[in-house]
C-alpha positions in Angstrom: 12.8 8.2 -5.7 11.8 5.5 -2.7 12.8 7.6 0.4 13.1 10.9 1.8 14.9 12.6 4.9 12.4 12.5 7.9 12.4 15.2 10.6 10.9 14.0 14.1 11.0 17.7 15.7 7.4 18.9 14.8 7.7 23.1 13.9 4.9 25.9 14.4 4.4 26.9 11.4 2.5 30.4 11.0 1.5 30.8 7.1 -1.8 31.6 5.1 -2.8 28.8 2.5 -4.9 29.9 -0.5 -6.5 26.6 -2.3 -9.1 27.1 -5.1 -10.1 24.1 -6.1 -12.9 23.1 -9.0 -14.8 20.5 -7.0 -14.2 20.4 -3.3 -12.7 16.9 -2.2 -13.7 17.4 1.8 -15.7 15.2 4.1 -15.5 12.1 1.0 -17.0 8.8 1.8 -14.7 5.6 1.0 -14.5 4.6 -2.2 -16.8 7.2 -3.4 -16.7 8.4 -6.7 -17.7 11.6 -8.5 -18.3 12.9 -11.8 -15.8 14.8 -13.6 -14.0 14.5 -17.4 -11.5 12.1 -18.4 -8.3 12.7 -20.1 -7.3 11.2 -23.5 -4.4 10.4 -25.2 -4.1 10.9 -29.4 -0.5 9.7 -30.5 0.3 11.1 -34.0 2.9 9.8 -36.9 3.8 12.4 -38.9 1.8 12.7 -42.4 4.9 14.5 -44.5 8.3 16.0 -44.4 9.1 19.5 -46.0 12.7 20.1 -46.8 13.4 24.0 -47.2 17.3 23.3 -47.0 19.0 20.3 -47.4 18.1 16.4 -48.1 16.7 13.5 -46.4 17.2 10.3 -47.1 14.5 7.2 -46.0 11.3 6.0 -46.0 8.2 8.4 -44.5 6.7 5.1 -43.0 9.9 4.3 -41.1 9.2 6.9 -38.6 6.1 4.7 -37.8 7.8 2.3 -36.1 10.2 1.5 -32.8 12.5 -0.8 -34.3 16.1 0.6 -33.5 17.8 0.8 -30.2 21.4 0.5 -28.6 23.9 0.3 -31.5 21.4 -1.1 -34.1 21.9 0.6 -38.0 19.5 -0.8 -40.0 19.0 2.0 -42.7 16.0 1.0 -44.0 14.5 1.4 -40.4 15.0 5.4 -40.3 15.2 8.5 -42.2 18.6 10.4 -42.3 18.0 14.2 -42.0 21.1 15.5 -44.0 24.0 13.5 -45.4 26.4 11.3 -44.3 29.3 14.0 -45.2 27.1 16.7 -43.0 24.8 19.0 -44.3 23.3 22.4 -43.5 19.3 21.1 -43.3 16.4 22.8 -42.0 12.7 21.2 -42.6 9.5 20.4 -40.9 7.5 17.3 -40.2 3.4 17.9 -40.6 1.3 16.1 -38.0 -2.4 16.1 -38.5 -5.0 16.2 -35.5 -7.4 13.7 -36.2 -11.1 15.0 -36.8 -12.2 13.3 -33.3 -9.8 16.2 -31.2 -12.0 19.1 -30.1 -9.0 22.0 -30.3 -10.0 23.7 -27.4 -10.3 20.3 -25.0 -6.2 20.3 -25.9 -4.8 19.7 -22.3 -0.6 19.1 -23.7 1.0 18.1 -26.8 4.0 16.3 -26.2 6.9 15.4 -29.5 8.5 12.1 -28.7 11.5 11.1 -30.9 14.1 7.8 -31.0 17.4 9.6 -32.3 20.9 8.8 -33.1 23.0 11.9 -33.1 26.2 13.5 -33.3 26.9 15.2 -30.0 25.9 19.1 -29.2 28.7 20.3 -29.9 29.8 18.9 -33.4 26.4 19.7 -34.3 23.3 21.0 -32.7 20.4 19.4 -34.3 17.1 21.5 -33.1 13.3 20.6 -32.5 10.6 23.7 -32.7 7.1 23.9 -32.7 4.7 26.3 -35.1 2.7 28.6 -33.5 -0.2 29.5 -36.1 -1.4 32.8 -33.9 1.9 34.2 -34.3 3.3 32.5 -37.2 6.5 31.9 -35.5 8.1 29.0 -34.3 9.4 28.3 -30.3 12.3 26.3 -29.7 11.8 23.2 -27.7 14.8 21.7 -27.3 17.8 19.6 -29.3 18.6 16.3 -29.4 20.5 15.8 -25.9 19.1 13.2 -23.8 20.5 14.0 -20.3 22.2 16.8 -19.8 24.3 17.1 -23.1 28.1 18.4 -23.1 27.9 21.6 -22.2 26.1 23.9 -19.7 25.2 23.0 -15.8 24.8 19.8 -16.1 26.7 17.8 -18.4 26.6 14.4 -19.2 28.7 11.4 -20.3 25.8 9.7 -22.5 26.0 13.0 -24.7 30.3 13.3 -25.2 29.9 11.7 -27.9 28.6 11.5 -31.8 26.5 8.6 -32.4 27.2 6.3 -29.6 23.7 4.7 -29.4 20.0 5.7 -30.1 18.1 7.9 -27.4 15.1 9.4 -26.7 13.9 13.2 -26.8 10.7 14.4 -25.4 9.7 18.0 -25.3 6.1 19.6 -24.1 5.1 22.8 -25.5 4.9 24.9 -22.8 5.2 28.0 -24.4 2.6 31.1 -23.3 0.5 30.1 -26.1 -2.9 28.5 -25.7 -2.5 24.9 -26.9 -4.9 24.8 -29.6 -2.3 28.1 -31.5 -0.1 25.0 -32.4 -2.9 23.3 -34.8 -4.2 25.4 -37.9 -7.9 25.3 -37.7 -8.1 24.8 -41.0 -5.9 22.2 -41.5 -5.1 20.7 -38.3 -1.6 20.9 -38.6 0.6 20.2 -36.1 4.2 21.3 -37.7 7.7 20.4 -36.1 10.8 22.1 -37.8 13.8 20.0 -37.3 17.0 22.1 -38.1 20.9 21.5 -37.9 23.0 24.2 -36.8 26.1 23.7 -39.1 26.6 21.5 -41.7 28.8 19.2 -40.2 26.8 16.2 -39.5 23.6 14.4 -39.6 20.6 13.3 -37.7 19.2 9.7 -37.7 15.3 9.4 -36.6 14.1 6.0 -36.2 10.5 6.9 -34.8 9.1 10.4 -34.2 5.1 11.2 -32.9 3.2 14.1 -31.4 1.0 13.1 -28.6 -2.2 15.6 -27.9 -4.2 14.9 -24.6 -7.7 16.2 -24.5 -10.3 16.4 -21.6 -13.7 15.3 -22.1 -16.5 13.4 -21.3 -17.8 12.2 -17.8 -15.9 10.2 -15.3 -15.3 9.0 -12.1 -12.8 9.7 -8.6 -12.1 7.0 -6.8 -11.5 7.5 -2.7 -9.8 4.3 -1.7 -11.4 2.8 1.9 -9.8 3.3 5.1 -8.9 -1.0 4.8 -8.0 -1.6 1.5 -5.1 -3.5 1.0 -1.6 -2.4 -1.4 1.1 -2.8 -3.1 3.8 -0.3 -3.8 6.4 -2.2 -6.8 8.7 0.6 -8.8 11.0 -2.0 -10.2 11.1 -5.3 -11.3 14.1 -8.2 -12.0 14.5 -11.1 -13.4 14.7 -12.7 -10.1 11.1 -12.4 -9.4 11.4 -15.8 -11.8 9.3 -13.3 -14.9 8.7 -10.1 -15.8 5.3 -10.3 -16.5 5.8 -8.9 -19.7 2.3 -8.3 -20.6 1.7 -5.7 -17.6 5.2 -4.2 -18.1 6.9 -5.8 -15.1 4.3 -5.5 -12.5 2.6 -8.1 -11.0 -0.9 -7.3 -11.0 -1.4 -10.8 -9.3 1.0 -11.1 -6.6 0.0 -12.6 -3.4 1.6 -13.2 0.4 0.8 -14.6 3.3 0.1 -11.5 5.9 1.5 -10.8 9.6 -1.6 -12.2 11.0 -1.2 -16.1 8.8 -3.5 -17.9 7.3 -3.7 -18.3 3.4 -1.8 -15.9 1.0 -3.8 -12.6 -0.2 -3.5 -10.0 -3.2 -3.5 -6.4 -2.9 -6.7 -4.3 -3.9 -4.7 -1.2 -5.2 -1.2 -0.9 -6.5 1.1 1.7 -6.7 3.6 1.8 -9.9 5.6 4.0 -12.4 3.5 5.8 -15.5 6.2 4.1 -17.3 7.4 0.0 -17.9 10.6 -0.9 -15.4 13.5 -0.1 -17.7 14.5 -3.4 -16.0 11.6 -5.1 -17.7 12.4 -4.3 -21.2 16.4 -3.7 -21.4 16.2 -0.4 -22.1 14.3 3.3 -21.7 11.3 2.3 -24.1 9.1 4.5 -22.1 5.6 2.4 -22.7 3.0 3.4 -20.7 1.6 0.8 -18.1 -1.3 0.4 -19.9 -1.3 -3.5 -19.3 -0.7 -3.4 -15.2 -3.5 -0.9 -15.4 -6.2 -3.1 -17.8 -5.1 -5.9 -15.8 -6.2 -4.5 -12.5 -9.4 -3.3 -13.6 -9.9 -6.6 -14.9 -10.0 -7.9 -11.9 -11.4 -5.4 -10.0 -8.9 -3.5 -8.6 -7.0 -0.1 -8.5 -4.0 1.4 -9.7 -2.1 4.7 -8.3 0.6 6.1 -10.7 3.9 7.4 -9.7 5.6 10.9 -10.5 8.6 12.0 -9.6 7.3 15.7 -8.6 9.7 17.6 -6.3 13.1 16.2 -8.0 13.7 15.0 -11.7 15.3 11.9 -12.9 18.0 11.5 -15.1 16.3 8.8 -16.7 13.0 10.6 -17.6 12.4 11.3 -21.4 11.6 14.4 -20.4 14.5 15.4 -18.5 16.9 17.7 -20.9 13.7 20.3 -20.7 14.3 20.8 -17.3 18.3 21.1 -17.6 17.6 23.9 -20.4 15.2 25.6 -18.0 18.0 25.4 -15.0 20.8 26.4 -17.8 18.5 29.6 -19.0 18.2 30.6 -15.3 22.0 29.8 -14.4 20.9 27.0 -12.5 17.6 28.3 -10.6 16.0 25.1 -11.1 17.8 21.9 -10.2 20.0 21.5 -6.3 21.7 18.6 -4.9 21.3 14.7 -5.8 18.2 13.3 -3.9 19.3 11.2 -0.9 22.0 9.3 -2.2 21.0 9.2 -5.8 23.2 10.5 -7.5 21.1 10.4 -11.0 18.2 12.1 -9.4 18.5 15.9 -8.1 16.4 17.6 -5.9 14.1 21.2 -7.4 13.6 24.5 -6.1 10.1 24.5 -5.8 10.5 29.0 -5.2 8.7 31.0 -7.9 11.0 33.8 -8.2 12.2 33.1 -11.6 9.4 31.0 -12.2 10.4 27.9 -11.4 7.2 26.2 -9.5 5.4 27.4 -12.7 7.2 25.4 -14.6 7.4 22.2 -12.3 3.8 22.2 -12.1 3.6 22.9 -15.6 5.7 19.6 -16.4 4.2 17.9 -13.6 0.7 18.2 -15.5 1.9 16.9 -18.6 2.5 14.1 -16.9 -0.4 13.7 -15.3 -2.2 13.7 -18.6 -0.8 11.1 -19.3 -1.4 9.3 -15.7 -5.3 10.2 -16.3 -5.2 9.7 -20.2 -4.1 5.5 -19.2 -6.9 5.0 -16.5 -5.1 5.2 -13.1 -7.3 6.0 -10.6 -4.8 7.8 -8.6 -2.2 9.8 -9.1 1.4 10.0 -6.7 3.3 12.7 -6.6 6.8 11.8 -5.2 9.7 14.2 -3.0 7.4 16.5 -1.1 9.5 18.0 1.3 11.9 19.6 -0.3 12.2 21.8 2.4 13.5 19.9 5.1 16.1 18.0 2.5 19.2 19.5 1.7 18.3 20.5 -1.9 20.8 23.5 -2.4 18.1 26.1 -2.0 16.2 27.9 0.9 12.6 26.6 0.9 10.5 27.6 3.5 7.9 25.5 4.9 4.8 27.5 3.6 6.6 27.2 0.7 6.2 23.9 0.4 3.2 23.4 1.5 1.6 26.2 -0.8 3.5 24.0 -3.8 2.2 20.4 -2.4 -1.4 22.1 -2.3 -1.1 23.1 -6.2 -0.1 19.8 -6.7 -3.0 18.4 -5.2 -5.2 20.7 -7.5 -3.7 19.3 -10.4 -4.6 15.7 -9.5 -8.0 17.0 -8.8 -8.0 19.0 -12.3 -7.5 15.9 -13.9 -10.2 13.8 -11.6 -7.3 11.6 -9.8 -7.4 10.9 -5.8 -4.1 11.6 -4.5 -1.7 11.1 -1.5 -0.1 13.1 0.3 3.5 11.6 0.0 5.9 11.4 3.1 6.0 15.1 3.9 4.9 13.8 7.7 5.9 17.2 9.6 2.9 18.8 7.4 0.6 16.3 7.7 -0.9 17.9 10.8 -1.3 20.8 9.0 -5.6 21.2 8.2 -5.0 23.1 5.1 -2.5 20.0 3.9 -4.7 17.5 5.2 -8.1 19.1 3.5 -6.0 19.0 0.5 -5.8 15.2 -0.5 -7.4 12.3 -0.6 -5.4 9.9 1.5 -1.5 9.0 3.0 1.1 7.4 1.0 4.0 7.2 4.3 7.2 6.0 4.3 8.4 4.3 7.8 6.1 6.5 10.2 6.5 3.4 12.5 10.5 3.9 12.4 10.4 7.4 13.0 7.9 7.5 15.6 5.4 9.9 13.5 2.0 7.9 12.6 0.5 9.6 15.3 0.5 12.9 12.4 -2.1 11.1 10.7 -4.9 10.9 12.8 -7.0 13.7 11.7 -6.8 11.9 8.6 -8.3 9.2 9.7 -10.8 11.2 11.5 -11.7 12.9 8.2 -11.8 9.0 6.7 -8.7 9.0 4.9 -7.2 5.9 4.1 -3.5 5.9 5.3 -1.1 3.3 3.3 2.5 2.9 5.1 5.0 1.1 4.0 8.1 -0.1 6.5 11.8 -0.7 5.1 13.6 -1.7 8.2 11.1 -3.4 11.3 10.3 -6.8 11.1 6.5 -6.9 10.8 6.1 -7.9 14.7 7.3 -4.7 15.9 5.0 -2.4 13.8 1.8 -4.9 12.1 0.0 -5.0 15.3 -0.2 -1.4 15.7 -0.6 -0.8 12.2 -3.1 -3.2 12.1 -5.2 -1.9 15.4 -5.0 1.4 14.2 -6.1 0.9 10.8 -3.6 1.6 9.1 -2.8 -0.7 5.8 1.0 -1.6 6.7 3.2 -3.6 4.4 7.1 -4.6 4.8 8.8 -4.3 1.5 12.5 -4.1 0.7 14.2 -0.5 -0.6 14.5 -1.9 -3.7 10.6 -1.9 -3.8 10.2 -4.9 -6.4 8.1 -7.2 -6.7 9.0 -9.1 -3.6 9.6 -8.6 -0.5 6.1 -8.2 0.1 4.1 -8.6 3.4 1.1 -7.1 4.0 -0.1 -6.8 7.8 -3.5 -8.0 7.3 
């Protein structure tokens, strides 16, 4: 998540890039902005439940509400899908697309769901989608939250039948055009939820189907070549709060800089899409909405982060990426990302379409980036070449797949960094790509000097140092103009100290 592998041998690379990009991003001014759509977000309760087999037992309104977590069993708080004894069940949830939605502006739909379960095996309780051009359904997933208890990658948090409530997110990513899963008419949305056996039950405290649409006019913002940041994934109760109202990050931190005087804030920060787990006991997934607002309010900036070339165990979204790798007998997902041993490195190759589906994934998230006003967009782990990630990657690999990521940012009308992938960075076809320089230790490693053409071209370059004191790199960060900070590995709160 924080850090990656750095390489100080620099490699000829011989490779022919292809970039076709909507607006072209070269030669920007600072802090320039340009026109483009933004990106909405229309969360959906469901409006009824069909049984064709089987019972249900509940309130329709309880699947309104997030009220259940951990061990919690308050009945009246969700709607049991079967009986208690088990029970064959098959039925479907309608969702309807309010009036506002423009069909063909749909970007993703994404179902969100808080479950308690039995495990996989006792019982396979399935989610699928209703395509009304082919009047089919397409499977989207079941109810395991990281891995479940059989296939590739199994997982502890699934061996069991109801040992606490989690969450399941799928995307439709299915061939079909977006606006095939809403009748015209109608504007259905419909969600079958169906057992496998009749041996258990499923519990669903809150369910929704989130639609994203791009409309309008809005704006890119290009930060400045000095323009001061803040990069805080986490937060802990040792920060003395946790700032509940912008979801653990402090939107109004300030530190005295290398060069003295009297404490200063940062003019951009850089945070998770999602609240700290840390902030509210538990994998909630709210959207940072209130660091966001916050900033804004005051003038400032916000860049949000995605984990793009590995996945995260935690993610909601994670088992659709273990059913990809199970379907392709493990194609998809390689070794644990430096040391983490939750969070595995992808193979970014195409040849059984993986990249598709990364970027595929990857955009769904970035719907939701754009959809909750970020002006920038991160995309994290972009060398998985040069990482031991359990596949052969070459380097025009990679850069060919950190390109299309840049296109996505730029599809959605989001600046974006190029991310620690250092060796590329003197590549002109990287570098013409994105908008500025997220870096990770350059000073450490000896490699800032792979930035200058950005900085030629007027890209702001932030850098962020782990391990040197701030008197052995904030003077050179500082006469180069570059915006250096010292933070901790941890990357909370504090440890913060800006260079200037």
């Amino acid at each position: 998540m924080q850090t990656e592998s750095h390489q100080s041998i620099s490699r000829t690379r011989r490779f022919a890039l292809v970039m076709s990009l909507a607006v072209s991003f070269a030669g920007h001014l600072q802090g320039q902005t340009l026109s483009g759509p933004t990106y909405s977000e229309w969360r959906i309760s469901p409006a009824s439940i069909t049984v064709v087999q089987g019972s249900y037992s509940g309130s329709l309104s309880a699947l309104n509400t997030k009220d259940q977590t951990g061990t919690q069993n308050t009945a009246a708080n969700y709607v049991q899908f079967g009986t208690a004894a088990g029970q064959l069940f098959t039925g479907y949830l309608s969702f309807t697309v309010p009036a506002g939605v423009t069909l063909s502006q749909i970007t993703s739909i994404q179902l969100m769901a808080n479950v308690l379960a039995p495990q996989d095996t006792t019982d396979s309780w399935g989610y699928s989608i209703y395509n009304w051009k082919t009047a089919a359904y397409e499977y989207l997933g079941n109810q395991n939250y990281c891995g479940g208890s059989t296939g590739l990658h199994t997982c502890k948090d699934d061996s069991g039948s109801f040992l606490d409530w989690r969450w399941n997110q799928y995307n439709a990513n299915g061939d079909a055009a977006k606006p095939d899963y809403v009748n015209s008419s109608t504007r259905e949305i419909r969600i079958q939820l169906a057992s496998s056996n009749a041996s258990s039950h499923e519990d669903i405290d809150w369910i929704s189907v989130a639609v994203y649409t791009s409309s309008g006019i809005g704006t890119v913002f290009y930060p400045p070549t000095s323009y001061r940041w803040q990069y805080q994934l986490t937060a802990s109760a040792a920060d003395g709060t946790s700032y509940p109202s912008t979801q653990g990050i402090a939107t109004t931190v300030c530190a005295v800089p290398y060069t003295g005087g009297s404490c200063v804030e940062p003019q951009i920060i850089d945070f998770d899409f999602y609240e700290s787990s840390s902030i509210s006991g538990s994998n909630n997934f709210l959207y940072a909405t209130g660091a966001v607002n916050s900033l804004h309010t005051m003038g400032k900036k916000a860049i949000g982060y995605i984990d793009a070339g590995d996945v995260e165990q935690g993610r909601p979204d994670y088992q659709q990426y273990i059913d990809f790798d199970n379907a392709c007998g493990g194609c998809l997902i390689g070794n644990p990302f430096s040391g983490f041993r939750s969070e595995y490195m992808l193979n970014i190759n195409n040849n059984a379409g993986q990249a598709n589906f990364i970027r595929t994934m990857v955009s769904a998230r970035t719907d939701r980036v754009a959809a909750n006003g970020f002006d920038a967009v991160e995309y994290d782990v972009l060398s998985n070449y040069e990482n031991r990630s359990g596949f052969t990657i070459t380097d025009a690999t990679q850069a060919s797949f950190n390109i299309s990521l840049a296109a996505i940012a730029h599809n959605h009308f989001l600046s974006v960094p190029l991310k620690s992938d250092v060796d590329q960075a003197t590549e002109s076809a990287v570098e013409s790509a994105f908008d500025f320089v997220i870096d990770e230790q350059c000073n450490q490693y000896s490699q800032c000097g792979n930035y200058a053409s950005w900085q030629a071209a007027g890209k702001a370059v932030f850098n962020v140092e782990y391990k040197l004191a701030t008197g052995k790199f904030c003077p050179t960060d500082n006469s180069t103009n570059f915006n250096g900070i010292a933070k901790s590995y941890s990357l909370d709160v504090t440890p913060y100290t800006p260079c200037r």
